[in-house]
N, C-alpha and C positions, 0 to 999 in steps of 0.2 A: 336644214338646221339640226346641230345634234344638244342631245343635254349638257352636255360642257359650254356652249356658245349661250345656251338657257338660262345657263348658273349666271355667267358674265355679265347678262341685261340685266336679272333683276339685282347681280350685288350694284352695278353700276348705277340703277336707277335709285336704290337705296342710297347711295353714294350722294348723288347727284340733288338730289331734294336733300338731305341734310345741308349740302354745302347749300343751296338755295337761299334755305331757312338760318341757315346762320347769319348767312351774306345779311339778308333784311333785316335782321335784327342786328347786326352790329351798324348798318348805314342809320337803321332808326335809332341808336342808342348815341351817336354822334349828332342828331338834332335836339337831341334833351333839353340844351342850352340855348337853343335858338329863341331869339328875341321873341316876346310875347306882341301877338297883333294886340293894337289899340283896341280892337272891339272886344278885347278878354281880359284888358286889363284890370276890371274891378273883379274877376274870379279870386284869385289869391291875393292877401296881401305877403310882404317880403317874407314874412319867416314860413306863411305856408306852401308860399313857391317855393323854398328852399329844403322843407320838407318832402312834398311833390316830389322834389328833384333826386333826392335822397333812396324815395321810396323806387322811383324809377329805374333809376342805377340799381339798386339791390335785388329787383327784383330781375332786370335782363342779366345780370352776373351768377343771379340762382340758375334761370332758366339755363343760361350756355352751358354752366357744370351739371345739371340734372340732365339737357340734351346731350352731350358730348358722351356721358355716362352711358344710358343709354340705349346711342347708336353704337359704341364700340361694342356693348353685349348684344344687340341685335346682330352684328358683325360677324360676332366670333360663333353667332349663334348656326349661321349659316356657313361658314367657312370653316370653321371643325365638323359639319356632319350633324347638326344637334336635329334638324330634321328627320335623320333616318335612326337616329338614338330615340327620339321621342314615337316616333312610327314601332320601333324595335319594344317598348316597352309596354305602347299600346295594343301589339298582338300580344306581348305575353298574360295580360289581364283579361282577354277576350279576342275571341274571333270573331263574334261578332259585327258586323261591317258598323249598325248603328252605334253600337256602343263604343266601339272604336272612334267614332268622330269626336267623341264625348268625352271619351280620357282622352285621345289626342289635346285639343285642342283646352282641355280643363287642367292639365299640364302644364300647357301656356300660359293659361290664362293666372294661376297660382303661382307660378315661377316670376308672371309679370308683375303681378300682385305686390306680392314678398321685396320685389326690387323697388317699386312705387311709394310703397306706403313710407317707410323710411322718409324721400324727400318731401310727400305729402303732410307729415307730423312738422317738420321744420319749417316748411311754408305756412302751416295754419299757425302754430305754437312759436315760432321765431320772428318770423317776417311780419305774418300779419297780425302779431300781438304786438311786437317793436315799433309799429306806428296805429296799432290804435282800434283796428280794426275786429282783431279776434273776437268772439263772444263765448264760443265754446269751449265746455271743459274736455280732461283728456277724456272720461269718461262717456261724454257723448260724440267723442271722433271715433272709439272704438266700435262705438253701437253704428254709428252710421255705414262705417266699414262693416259691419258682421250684417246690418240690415242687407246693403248693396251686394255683399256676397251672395247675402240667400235670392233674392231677386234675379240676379245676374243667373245661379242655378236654375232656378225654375222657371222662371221666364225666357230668361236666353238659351238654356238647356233643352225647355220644351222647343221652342222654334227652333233651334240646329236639330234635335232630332226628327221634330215631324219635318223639316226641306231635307235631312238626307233621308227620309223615308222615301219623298217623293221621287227624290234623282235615283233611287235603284227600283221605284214602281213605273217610273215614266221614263225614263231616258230622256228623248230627243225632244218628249213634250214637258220635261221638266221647269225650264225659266215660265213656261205659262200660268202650271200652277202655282207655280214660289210666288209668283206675281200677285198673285190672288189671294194668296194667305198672308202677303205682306201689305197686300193692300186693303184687307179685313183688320187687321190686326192694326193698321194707321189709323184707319177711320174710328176705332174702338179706343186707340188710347186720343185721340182728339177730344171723341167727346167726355170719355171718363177719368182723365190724368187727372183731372185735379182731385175728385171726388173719390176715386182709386188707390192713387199712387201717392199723391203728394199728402196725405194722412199718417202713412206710413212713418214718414218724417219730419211733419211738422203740423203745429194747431192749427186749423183752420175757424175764424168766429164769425159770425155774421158781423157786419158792419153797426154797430150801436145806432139807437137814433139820434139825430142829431140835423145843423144846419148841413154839416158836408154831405153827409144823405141825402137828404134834399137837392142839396145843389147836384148831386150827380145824377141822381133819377129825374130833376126836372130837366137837366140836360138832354138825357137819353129820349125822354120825353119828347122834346123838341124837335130832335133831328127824328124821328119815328123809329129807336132803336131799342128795340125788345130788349130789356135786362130782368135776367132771375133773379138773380143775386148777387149781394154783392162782399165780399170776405175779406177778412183781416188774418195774413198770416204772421206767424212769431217770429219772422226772420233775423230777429235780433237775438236768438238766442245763440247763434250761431256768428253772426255779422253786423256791422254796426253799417253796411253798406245797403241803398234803398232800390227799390225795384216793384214793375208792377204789370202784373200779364191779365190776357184774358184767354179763356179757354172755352171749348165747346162750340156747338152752332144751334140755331134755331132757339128752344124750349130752352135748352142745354145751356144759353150763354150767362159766363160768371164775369166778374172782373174780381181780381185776388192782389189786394193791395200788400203791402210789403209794411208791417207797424212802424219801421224805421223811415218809410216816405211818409208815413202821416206827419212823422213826427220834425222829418228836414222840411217839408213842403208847408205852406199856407194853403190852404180849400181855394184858393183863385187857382194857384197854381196845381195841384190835385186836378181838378176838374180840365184843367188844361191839359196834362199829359192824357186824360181819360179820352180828351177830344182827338186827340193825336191816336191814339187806339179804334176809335170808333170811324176816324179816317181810313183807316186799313181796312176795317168791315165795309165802309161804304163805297170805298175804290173797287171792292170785291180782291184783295192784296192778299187775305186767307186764303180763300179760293183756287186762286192762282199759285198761290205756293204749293198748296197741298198737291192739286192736280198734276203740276209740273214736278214734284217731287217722286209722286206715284209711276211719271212717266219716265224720268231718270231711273226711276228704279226696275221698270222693265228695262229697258231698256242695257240697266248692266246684268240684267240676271240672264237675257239674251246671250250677250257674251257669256256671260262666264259658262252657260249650259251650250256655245260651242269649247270652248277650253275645257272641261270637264273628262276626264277621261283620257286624254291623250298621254301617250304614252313618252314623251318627254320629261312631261315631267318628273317620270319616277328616274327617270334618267338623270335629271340635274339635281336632284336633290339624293341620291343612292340608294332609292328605295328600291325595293322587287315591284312593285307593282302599283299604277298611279291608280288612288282611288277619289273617294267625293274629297277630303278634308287636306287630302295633297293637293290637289284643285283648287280648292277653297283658297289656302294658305297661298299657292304659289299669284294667284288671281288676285288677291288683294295687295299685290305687290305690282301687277306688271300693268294692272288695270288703273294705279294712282296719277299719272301722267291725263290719262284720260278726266278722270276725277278733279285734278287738281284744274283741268278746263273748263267742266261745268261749273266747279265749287266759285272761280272768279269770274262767270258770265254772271250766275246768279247773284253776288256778292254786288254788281251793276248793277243788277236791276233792284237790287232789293234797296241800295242809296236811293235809287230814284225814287221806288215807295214810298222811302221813308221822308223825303222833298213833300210827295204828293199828300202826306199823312199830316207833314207839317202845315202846308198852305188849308186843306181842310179845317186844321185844327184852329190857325187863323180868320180865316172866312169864317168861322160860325162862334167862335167864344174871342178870340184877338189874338194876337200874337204877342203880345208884353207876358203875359204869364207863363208863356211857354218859353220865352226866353229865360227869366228872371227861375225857369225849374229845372232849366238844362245847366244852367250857372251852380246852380247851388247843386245839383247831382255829379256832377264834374269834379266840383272840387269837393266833396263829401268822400269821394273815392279814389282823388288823387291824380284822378285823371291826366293821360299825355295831352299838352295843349299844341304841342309839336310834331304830331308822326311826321314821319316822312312820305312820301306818296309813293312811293314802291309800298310799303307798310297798308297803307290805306289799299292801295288797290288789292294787293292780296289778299286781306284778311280781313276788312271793316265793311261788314254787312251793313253798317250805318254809315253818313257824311261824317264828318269829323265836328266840333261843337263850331269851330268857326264857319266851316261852310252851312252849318244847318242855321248859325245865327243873321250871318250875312243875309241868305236866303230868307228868312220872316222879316228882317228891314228893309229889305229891297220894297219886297211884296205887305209891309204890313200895314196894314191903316189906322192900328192902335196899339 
């Protein structure tokens, strides 16, 4: 193989997932209008399906002009040479081999920046004010941006420099260690995101006292599920959209409700998504993810530390000389095929989870609340009530609401 035939796979490959990702969303943007199953007819009445509908179209028509954009400066970015322009200016600022991965690639990432944000201002400020959704002002989308800049520096900065330290101290036992320090580095933001990172961002309050308190710790009670704490974040100052995660393990475990679900939900249903969560814990469905994710992740840095080094690729792209960050670069291009494998095995198994998550949630508090809180989340965010099932398999780490509703009526006993 030479670097000319190099260059070809990954522009092709880049090619080829565009048109993919287009293809799906234009097949799903042609079911928009498809008749609503009887079992979701009381989600929207006519003018809110017709808002839905509204929202839907506007936002696959953003997407194609902000994707199309883009892929053709990804495009030009590789077929003018902009990798060995951006390599060319990276030695003029250093020679250094670490520091050079670091302007390379911050280069990138500020070039990508600068093109982003633009459609990111119109999505938050047009789209999602235009129906309803927006909460933030301009002032706090700039801070979020300047917050995530510095973050992205030093956090993403620190670990690109400490794994290209590795790959010119270990060579061939490189992927072992990168393993190791990303597999530190998972377990460290598992158990401290919330209490770390998402402060940075957003209020975090303990849960007031009250009956819904109650009912969530006597639940957790019930099923023998250690809970620390339990938090109220501001997500509405940003969103009028609801959401509700748990994070941590052992000592660690929080649940971080969303003040917009307290406020769309009833405490039956609250404690019902919360049973749907506590399903995941007792499937051991965290567990599993993490573990399998740890192991996906050796498993590409294997790869990529045999592609490392080769000297093609300074060939396909016109460099003098292939280092870690031409590697890097060229690896997360020919490696996405592969990627794009695991991301819909696991996208399988994680529907089934979330079946499994459901029928728990069922079996131990009922399945009416859990219904009557995926209805009102649905339509609180305008939800597609139609994907099309190329759509779903690709991309929908969950069932769709009909197949999760069908599923608790099949099975539910109250």
């Amino acid at each position: 193989m030479t670097g000319s035939i190099l260059f070809i796979i990954i522009i092709t490959i880049l090619v080829v997932n565009f048109v993919k990702e287009e293809l799906i969303s234009f097949v799903n943007a042609k079911h928009f209008n498809d008749v609503v199953p009887k079992e979701l007819a009381d989600v929207y009445d006519e003018q809110e399906y017709k808002k839905s509908q509204s929202y839907k179209l506007t936002n696959y028509k953003f997407s194609s002009i902000s994707g199309i954009f883009s892929f053709v400066i990804t495009l030009l970015f590789f077929l003018l040479d902009g990798v060995a322009w951006v390599q060319h200016w990276a030695e003029q600022i250093t020679q250094n081999l670490l520091l050079q991965t670091l302007v390379f690639f911050g280069i990138i990432g500020v070039v990508s920046s600068l093109i982003q944000i633009p459609f990111g201002y119109y999505h938050t400020f047009v789209i999602e004010e235009k129906f309803g959704f927006n909460k933030s002002s301009k002032k706090l989308f700039w801070i979020d941006k300047l917050k995530g800049l510095l973050m992205t520096t030093i956090v993403g900065g620190g670990m690109l420099l400490l794994i290209t330290w590795l790959y010119y101290k270990t060579h061939t036992q490189f992927w072992w260690y990168a393993w190791l320090v990303f597999s530190v580095f998972t377990l460290f933001l598992t158990l401290f995101y919330s209490s770390l990172i998402v402060p940075l961002f957003n209020k975090q309050t303990p849960l007031e006292e009250g009956s819904l308190k109650d009912k969530l710790f006597a639940y957790a009670t019930e099923q023998g599920f250690k809970l620390a704490h339990i938090f109220v974040i501001d997500g509405s100052k940003r969103s009028t959209k609801a959401n509700a995660y748990f994070s941590g393990f052992g000592p660690k475990k929080r649940i971080v409700l969303y003040d917009t679900l307290i406020n769309d939900l009833s405490e039956e249903e609250i404690v019902a998504v919360f049973a749907h969560e506590v399903g995941h814990y007792k499937k051991k469905h965290t567990l599993f993810n993490m573990f399998t994710s740890l192991l996906l992740t050796g498993f590409t840095l294997f790869i990529l530390g045999l592609l490392l080094g080769n000297p093609l690729l300074a060939d396909a792209f016109h460099v003098q000389q292939s280092n870690f960050h031409i590697g890097l670069l060229a690896f997360g291009i020919l490696y996405s095929p592969i990627s794009e494998l695991t991301g819909v095995i696991m996208n399988v198994i994680s529907r089934k989870f979330e079946y499994q998550a459901d029928d728990f949630a069922k079996q131990t508090y009922g399945g009416r609340y859990l219904i009557t809180s995926l209805k009102k989340l649905s339509k609180n965010s305008l939800s597609n009530l139609t994907p099309h099932s190329w759509n779903v398999f690709f991309h929908y780490s969950h069932p769709t609401l009909l197949q999760r509703i069908l599923n608790l009526k099949n099975t539910s006993s109250s």
